[in-house]
C-alpha positions as CSV (number, residue, x, y, z in Angstrom):
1,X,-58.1,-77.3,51.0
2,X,-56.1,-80.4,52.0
3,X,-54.2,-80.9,55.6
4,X,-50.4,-81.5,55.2
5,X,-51.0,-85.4,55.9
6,X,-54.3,-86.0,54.9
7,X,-55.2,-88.6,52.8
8,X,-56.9,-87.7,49.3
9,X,-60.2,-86.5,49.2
10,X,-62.8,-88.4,47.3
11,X,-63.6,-86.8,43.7
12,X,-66.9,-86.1,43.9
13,X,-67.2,-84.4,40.1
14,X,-66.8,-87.9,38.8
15,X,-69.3,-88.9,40.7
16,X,-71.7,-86.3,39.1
17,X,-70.1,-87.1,35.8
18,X,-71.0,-91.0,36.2
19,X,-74.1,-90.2,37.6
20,X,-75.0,-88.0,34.2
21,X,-73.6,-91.1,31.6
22,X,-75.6,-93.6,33.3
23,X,-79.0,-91.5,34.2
24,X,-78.9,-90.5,30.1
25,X,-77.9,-94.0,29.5
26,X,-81.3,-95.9,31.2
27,X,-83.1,-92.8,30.2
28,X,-82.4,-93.5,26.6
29,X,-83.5,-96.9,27.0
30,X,-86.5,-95.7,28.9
31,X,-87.3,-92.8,25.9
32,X,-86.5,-90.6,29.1
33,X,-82.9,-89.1,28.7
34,X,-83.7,-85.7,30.5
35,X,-85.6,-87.2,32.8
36,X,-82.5,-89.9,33.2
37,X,-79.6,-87.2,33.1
38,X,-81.3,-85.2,36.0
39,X,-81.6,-88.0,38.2
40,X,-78.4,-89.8,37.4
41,X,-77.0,-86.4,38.8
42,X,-79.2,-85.9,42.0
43,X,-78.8,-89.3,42.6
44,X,-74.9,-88.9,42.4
45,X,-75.1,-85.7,43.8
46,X,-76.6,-86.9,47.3
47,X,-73.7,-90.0,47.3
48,X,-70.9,-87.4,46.3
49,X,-72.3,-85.2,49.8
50,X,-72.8,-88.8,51.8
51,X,-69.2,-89.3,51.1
52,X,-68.0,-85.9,51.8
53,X,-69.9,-85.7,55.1
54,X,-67.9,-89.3,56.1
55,X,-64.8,-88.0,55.7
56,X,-65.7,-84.7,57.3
């Protein structure tokens, strides 16, 4: 829920959907692309809650 005045808050499912394109990405290149995906999204995952706690 946004305050009447706020600013916008940060979009943290493009984040996550960054963080899956570029984790499948160097895993493909790495013959890894699970193993890419699921850290491109716990990777994004823990920036997305970073930024979420700063403009807490």
């Amino acid at each position: 829920m946004q305050r009447s005045g706020s600013t916008a808050l940060y979009a943290g499912g493009l984040l996550l959907f960054i963080g899956f394109i570029a984790g499948s990405v160097i895993g493909i290149a790495k013959d890894q692309p699970s193993l890419g995906a699921i850290i491109g999204v716990g990777v994004a995952a823990v920036i997305a809650v970073l930024l979420w706690f700063v403009r807490r």
